[in-house]
PDB file of N, CA, C and O in Angstrom:
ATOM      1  N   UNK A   1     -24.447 -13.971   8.658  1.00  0.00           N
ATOM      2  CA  UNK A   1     -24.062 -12.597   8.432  1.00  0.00           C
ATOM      3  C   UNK A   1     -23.477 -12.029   9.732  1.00  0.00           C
ATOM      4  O   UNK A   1     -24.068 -12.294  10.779  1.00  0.00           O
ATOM      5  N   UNK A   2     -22.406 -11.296   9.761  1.00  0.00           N
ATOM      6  CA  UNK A   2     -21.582 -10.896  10.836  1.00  0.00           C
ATOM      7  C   UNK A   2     -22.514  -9.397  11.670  1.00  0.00           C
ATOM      8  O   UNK A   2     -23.417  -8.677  11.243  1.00  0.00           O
ATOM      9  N   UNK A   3     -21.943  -9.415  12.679  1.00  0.00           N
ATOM     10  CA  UNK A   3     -23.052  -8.303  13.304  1.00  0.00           C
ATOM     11  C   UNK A   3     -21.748  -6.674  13.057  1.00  0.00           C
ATOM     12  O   UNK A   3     -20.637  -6.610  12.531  1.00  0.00           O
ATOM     13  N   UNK A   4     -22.345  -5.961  13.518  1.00  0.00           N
ATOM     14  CA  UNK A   4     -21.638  -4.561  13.111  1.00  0.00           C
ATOM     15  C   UNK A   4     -20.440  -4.697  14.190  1.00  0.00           C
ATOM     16  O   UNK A   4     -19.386  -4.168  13.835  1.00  0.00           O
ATOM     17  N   UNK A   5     -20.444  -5.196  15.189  1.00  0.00           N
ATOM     18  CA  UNK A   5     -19.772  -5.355  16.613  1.00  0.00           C
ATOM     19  C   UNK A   5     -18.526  -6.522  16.219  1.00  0.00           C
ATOM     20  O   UNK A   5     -17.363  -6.443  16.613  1.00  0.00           O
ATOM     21  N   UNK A   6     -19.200  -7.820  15.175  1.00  0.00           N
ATOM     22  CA  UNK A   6     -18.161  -8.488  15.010  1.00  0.00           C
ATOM     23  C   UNK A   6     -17.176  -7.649  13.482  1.00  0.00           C
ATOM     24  O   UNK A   6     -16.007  -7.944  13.232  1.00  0.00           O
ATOM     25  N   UNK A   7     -17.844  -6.811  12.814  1.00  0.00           N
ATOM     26  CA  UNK A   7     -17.071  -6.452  11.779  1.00  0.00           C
ATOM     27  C   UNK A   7     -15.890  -5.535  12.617  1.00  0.00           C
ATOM     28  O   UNK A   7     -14.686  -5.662  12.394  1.00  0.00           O
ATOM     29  N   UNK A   8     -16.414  -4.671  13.533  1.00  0.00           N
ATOM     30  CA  UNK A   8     -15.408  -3.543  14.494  1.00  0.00           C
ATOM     31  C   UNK A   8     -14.452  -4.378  14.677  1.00  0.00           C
ATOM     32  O   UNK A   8     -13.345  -4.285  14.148  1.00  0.00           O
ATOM     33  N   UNK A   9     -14.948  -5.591  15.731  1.00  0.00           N
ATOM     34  CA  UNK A   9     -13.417  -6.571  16.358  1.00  0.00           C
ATOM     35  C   UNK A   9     -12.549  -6.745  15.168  1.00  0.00           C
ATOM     36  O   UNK A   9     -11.395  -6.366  15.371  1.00  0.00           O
ATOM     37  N   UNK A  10     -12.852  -7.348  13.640  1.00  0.00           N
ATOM     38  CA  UNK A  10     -12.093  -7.510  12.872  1.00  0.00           C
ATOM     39  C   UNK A  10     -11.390  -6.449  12.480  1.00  0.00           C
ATOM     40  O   UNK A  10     -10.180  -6.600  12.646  1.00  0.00           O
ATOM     41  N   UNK A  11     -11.784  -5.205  11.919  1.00  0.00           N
ATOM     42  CA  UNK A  11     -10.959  -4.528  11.462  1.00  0.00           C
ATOM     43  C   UNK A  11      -9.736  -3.619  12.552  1.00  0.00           C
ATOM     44  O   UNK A  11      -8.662  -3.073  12.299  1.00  0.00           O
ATOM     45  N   UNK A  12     -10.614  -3.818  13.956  1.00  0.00           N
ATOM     46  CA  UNK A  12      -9.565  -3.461  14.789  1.00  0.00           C
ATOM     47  C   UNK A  12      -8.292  -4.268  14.658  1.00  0.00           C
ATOM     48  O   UNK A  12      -7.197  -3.792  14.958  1.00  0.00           O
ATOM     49  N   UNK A  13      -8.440  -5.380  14.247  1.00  0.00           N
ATOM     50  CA  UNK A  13      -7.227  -6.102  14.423  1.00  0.00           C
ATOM     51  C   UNK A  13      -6.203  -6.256  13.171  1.00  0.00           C
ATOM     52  O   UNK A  13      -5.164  -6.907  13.273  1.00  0.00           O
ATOM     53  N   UNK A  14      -6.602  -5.585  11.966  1.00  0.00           N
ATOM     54  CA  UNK A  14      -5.743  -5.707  11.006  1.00  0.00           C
ATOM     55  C   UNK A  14      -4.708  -4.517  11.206  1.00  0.00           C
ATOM     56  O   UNK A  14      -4.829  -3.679  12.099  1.00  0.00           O
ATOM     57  N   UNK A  15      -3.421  -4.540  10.041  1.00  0.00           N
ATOM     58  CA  UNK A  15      -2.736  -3.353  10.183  1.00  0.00           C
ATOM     59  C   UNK A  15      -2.068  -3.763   8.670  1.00  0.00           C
ATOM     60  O   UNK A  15      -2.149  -4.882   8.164  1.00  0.00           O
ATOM     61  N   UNK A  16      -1.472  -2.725   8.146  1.00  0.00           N
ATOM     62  CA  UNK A  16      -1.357  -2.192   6.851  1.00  0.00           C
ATOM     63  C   UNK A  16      -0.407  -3.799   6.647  1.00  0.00           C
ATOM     64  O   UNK A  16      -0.761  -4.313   5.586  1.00  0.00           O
ATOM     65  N   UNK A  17       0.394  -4.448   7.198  1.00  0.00           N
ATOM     66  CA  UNK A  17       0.859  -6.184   6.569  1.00  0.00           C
ATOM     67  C   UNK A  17      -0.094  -6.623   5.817  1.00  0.00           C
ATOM     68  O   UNK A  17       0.124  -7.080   4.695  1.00  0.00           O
ATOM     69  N   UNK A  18      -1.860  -6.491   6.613  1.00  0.00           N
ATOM     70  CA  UNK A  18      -3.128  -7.311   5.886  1.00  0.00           C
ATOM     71  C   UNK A  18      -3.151  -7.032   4.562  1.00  0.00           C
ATOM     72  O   UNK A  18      -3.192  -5.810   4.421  1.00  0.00           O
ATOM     73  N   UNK A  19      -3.141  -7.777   3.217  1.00  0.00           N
ATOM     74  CA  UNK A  19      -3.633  -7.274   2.229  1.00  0.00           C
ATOM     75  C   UNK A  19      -4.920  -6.848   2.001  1.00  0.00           C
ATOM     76  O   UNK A  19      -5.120  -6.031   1.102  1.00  0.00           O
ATOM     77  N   UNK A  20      -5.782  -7.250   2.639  1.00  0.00           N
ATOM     78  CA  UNK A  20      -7.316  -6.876   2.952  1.00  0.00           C
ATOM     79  C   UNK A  20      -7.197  -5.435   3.489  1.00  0.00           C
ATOM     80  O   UNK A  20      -8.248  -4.795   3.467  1.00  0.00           O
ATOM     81  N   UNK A  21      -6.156  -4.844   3.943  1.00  0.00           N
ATOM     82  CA  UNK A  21      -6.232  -3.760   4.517  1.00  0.00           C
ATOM     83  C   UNK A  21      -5.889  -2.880   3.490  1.00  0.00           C
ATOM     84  O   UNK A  21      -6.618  -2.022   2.993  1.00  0.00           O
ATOM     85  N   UNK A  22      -4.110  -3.288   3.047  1.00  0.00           N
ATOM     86  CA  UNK A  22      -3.867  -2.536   2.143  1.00  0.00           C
ATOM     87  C   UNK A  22      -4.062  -2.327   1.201  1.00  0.00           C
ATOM     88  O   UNK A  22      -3.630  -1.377   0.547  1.00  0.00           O
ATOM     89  N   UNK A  23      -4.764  -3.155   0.875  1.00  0.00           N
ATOM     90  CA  UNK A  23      -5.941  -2.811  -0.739  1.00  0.00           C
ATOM     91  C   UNK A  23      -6.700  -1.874  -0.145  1.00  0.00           C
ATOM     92  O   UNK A  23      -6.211  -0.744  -0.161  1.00  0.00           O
ATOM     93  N   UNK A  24      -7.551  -1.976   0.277  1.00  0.00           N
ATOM     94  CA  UNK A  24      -8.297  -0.779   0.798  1.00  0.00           C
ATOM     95  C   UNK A  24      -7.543   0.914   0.580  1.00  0.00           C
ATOM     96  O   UNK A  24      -7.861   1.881  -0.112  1.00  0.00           O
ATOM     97  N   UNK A  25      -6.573   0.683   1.421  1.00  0.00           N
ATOM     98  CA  UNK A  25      -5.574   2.278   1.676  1.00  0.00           C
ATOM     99  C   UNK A  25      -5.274   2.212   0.838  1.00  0.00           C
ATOM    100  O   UNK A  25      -5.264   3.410   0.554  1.00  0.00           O
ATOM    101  N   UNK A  26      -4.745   1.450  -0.499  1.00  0.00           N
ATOM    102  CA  UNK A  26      -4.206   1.777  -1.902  1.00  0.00           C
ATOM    103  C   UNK A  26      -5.345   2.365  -2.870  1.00  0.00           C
ATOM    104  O   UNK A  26      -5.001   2.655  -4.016  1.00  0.00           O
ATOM    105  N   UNK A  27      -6.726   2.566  -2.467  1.00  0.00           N
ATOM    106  CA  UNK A  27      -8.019   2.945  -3.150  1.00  0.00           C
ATOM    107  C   UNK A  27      -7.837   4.190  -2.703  1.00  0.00           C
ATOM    108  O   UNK A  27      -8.786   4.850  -3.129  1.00  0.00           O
ATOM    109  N   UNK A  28      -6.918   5.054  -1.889  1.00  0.00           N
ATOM    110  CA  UNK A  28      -6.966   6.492  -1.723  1.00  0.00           C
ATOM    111  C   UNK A  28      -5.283   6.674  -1.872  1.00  0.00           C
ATOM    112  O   UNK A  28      -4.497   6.154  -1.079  1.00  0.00           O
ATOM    113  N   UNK A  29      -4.920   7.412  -2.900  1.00  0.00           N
ATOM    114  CA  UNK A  29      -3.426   7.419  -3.245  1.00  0.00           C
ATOM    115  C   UNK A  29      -2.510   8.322  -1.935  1.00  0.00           C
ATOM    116  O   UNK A  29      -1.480   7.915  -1.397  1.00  0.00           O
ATOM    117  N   UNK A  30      -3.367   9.874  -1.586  1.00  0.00           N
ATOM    118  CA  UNK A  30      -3.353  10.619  -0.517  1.00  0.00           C
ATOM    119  C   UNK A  30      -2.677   9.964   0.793  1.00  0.00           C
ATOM    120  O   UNK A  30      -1.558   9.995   1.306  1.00  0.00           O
ATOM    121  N   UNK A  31      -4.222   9.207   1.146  1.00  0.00           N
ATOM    122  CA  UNK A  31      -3.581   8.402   2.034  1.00  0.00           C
ATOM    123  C   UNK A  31      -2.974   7.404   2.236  1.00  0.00           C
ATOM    124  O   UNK A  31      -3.264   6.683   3.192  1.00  0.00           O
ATOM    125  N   UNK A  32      -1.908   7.092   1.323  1.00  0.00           N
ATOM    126  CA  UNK A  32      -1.268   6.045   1.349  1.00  0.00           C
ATOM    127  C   UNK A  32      -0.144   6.391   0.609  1.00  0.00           C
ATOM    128  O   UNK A  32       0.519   5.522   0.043  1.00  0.00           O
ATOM    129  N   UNK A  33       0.230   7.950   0.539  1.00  0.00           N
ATOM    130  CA  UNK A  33       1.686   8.686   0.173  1.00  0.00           C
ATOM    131  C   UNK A  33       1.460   9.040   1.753  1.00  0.00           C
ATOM    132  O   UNK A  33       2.559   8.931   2.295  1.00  0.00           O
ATOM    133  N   UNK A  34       0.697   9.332   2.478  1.00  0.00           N
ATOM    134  CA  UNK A  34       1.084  10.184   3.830  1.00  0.00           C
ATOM    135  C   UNK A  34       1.489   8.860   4.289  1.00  0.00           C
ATOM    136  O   UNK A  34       2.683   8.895   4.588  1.00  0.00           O
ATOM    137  N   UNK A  35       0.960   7.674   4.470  1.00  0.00           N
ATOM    138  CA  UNK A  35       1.467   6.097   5.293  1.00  0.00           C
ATOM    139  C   UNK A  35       2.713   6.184   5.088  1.00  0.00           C
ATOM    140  O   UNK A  35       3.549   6.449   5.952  1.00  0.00           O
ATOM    141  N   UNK A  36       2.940   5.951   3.834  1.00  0.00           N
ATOM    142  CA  UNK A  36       4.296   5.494   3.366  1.00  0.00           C
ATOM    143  C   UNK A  36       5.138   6.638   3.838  1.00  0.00           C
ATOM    144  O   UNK A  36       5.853   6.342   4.795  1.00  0.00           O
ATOM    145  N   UNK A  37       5.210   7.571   3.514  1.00  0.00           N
ATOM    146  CA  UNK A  37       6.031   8.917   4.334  1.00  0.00           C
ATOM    147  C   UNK A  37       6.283   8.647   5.939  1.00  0.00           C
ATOM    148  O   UNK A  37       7.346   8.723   6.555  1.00  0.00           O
ATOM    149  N   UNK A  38       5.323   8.398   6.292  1.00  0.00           N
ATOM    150  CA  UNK A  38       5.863   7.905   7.676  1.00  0.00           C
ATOM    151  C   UNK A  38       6.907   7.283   7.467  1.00  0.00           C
ATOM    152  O   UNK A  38       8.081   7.644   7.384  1.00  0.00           O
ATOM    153  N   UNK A  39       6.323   6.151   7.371  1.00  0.00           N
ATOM    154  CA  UNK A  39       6.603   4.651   7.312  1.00  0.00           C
ATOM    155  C   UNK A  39       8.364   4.654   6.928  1.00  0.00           C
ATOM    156  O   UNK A  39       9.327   4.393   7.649  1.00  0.00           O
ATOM    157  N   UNK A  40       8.294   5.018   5.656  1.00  0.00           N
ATOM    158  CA  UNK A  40      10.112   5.032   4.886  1.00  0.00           C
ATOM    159  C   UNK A  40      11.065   6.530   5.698  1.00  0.00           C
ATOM    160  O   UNK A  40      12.255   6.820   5.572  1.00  0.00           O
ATOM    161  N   UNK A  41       9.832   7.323   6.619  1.00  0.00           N
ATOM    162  CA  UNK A  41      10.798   8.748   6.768  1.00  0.00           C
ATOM    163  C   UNK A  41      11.065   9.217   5.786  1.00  0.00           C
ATOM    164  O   UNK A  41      12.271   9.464   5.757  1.00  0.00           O
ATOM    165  N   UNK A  42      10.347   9.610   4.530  1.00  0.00           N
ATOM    166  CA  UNK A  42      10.460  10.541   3.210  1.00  0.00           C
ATOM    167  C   UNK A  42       9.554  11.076   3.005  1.00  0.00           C
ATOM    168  O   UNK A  42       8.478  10.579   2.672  1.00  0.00           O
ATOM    169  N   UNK A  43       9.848  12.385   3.188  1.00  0.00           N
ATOM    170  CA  UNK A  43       8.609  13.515   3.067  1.00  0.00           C
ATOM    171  C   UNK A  43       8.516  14.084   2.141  1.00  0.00           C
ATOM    172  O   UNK A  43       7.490  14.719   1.896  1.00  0.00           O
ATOM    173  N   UNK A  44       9.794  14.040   1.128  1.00  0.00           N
ATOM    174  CA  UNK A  44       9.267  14.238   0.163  1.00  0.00           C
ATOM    175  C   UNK A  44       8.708  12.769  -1.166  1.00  0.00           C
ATOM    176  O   UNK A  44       8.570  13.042  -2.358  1.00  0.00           O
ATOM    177  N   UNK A  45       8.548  11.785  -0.784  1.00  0.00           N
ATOM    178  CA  UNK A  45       8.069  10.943  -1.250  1.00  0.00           C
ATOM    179  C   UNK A  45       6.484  11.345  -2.217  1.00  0.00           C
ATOM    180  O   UNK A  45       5.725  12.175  -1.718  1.00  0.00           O
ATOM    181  N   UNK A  46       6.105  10.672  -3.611  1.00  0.00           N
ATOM    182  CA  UNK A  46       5.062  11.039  -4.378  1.00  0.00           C
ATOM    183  C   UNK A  46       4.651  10.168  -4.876  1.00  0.00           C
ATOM    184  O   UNK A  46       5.149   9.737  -5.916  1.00  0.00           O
ATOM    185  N   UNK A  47       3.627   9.635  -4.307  1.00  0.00           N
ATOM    186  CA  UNK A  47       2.719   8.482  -5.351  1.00  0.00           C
ATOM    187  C   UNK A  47       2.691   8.636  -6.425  1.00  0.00           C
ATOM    188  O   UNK A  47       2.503   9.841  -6.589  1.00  0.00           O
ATOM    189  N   UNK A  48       2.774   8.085  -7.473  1.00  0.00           N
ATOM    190  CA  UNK A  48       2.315   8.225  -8.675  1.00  0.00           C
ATOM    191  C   UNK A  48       1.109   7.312  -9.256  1.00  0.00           C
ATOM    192  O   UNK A  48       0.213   7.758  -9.973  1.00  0.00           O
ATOM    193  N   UNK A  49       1.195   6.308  -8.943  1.00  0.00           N
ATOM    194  CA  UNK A  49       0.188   5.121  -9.376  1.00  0.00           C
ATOM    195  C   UNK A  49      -0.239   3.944  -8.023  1.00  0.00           C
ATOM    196  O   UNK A  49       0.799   3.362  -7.711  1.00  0.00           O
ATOM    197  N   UNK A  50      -0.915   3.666  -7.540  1.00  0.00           N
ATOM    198  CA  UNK A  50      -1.514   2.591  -6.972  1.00  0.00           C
ATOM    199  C   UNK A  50      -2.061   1.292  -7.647  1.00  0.00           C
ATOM    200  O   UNK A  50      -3.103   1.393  -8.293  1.00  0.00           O
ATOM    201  N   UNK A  51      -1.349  -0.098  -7.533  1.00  0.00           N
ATOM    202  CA  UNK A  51      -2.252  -0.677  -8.297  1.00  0.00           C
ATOM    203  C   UNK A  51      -1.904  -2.056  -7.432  1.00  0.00           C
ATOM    204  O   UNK A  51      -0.976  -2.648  -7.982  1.00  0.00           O
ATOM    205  N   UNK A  52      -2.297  -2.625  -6.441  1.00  0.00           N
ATOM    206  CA  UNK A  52      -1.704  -4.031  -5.461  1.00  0.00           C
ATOM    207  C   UNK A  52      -2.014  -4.688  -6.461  1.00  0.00           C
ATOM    208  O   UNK A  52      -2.802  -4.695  -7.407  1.00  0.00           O
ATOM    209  N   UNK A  53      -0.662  -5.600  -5.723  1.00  0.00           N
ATOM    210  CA  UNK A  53      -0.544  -6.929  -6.657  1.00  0.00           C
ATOM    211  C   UNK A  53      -0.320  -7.127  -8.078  1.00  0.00           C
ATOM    212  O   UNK A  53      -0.745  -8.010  -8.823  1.00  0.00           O
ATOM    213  N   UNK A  54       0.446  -6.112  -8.311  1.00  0.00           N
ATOM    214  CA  UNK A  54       0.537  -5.867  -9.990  1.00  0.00           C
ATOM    215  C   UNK A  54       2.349  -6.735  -9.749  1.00  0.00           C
ATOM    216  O   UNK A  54       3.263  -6.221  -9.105  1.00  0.00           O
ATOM    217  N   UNK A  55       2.422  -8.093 -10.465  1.00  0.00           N
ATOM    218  CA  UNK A  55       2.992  -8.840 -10.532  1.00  0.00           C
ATOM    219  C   UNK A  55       4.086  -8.665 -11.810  1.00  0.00           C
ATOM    220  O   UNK A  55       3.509  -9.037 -12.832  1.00  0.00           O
ATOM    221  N   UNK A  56       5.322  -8.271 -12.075  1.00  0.00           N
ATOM    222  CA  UNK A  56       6.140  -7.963 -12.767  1.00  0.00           C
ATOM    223  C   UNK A  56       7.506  -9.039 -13.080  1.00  0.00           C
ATOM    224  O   UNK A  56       8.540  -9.125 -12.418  1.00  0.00           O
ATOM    225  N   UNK A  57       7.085  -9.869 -14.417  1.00  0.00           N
ATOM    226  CA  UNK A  57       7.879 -11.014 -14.822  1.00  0.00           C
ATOM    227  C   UNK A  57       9.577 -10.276 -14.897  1.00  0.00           C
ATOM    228  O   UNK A  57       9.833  -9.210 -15.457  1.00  0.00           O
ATOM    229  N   UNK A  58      10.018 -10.669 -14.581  1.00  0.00           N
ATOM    230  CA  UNK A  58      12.036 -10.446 -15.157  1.00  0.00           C
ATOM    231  C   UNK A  58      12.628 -11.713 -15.504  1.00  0.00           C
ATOM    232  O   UNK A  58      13.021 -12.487 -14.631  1.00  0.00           O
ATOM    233  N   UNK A  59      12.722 -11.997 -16.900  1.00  0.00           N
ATOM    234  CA  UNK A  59      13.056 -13.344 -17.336  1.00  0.00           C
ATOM    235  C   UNK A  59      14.870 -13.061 -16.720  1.00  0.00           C
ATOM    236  O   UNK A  59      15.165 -13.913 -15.883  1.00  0.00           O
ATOM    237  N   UNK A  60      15.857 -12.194 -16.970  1.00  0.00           N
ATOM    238  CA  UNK A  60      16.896 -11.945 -16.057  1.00  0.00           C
ATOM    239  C   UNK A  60      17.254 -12.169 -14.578  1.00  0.00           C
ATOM    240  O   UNK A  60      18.366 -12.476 -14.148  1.00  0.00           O
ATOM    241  N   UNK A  61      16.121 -11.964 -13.866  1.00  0.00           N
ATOM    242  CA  UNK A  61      16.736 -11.641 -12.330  1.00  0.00           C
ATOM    243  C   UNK A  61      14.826 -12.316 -11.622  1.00  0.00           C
ATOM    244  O   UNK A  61      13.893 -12.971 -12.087  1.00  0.00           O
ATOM    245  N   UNK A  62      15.016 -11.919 -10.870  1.00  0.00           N
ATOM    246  CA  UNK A  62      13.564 -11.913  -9.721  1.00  0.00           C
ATOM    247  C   UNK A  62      12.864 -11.243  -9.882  1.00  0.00           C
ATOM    248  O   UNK A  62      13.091 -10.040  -9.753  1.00  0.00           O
ATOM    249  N   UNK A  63      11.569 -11.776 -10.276  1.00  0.00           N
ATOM    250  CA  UNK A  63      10.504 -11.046 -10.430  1.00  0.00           C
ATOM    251  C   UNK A  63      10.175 -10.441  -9.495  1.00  0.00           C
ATOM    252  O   UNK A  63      10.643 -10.871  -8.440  1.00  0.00           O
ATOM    253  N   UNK A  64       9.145  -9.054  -9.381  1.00  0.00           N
ATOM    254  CA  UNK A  64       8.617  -8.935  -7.904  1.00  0.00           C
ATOM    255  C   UNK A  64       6.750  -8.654  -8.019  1.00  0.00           C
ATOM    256  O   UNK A  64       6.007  -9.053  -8.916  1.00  0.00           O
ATOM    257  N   UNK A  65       6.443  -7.975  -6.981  1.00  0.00           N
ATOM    258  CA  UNK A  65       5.213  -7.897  -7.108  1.00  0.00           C
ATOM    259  C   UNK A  65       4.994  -6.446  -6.336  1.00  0.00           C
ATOM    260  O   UNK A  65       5.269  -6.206  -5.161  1.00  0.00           O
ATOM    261  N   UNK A  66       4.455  -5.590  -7.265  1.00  0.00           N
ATOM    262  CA  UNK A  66       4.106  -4.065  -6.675  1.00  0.00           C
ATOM    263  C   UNK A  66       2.880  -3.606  -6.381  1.00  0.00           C
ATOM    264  O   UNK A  66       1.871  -3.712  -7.078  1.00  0.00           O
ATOM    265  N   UNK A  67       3.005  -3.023  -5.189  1.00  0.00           N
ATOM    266  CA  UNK A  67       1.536  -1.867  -4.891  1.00  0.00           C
ATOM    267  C   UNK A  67       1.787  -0.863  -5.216  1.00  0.00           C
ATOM    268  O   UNK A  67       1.186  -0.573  -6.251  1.00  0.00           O
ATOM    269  N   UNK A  68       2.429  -0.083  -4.842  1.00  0.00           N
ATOM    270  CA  UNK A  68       2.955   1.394  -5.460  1.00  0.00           C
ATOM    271  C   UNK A  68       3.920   1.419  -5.961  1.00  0.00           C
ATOM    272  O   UNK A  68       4.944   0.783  -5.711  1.00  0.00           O
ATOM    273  N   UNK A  69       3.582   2.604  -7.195  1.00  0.00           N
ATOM    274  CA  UNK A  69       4.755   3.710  -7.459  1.00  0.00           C
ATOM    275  C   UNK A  69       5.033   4.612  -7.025  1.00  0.00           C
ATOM    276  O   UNK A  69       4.230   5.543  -6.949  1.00  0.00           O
ATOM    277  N   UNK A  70       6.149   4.688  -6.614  1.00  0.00           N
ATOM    278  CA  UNK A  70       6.575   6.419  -6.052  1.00  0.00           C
ATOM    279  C   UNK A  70       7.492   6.763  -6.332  1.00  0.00           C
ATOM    280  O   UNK A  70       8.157   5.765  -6.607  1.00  0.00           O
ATOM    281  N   UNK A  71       8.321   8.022  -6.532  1.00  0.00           N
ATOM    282  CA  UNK A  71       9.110   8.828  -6.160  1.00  0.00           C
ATOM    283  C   UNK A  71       9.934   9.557  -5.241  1.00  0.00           C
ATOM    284  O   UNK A  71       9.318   9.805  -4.205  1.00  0.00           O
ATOM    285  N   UNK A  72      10.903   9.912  -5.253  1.00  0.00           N
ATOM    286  CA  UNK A  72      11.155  11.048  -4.480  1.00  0.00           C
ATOM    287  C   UNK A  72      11.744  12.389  -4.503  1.00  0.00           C
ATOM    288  O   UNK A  72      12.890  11.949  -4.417  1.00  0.00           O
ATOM    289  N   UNK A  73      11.920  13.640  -4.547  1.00  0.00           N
ATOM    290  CA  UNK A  73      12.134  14.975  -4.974  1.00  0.00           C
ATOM    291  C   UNK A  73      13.046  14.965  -5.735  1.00  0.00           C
ATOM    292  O   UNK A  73      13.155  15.931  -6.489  1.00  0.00           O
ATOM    293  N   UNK A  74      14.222  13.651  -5.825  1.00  0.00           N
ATOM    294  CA  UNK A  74      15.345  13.540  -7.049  1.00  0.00           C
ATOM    295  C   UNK A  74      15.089  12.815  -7.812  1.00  0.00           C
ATOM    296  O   UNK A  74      15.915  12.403  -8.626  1.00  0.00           O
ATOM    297  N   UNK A  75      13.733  12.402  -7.772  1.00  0.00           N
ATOM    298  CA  UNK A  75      13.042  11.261  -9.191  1.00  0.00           C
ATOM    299  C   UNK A  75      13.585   9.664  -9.272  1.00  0.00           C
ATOM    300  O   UNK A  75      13.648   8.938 -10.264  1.00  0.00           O
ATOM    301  N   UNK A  76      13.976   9.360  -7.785  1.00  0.00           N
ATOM    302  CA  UNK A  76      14.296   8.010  -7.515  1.00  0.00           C
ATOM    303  C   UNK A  76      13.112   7.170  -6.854  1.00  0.00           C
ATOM    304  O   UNK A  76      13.279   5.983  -6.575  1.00  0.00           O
TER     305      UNK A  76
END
């Protein structure tokens, strides 16, 4: 069992790339429309749904794989 000191070192060292991380921040929609706002420079950006790893077949083109939905003030 890890001590409280080795859990600190670990999570100091992740950053929102980790999926271990960003699952986590995708469990609060809030904070993870304010990330992403940084992140893309869109302030008016709007979560709508959180759901990692939600995997989306396109027998046409390339599938992809989504964590969020969002928006932005012109509904793109």
């Amino acid at each position: 069992m890890k001590t409280v000191t080795e859990h600190k070192a670990l999570v100091s060292r992740l950053n929102l790339m980790d999926d271990m991380f960003f699952h986590k921040v995708t469990e609060y929609p809030e904070a993870c429309q304010e990330i992403l706002r940084i992140i893309l420079k869109k302030p008016d950006l709007c979560v709508k749904h959180c759901q990692t790893q939600r995997y989306l077949r396109n027998l046409d083109a390339h599938s992809v794989i989504l964590d969020v939905l969002c928006t932005d003030e012109s509904g793109r």
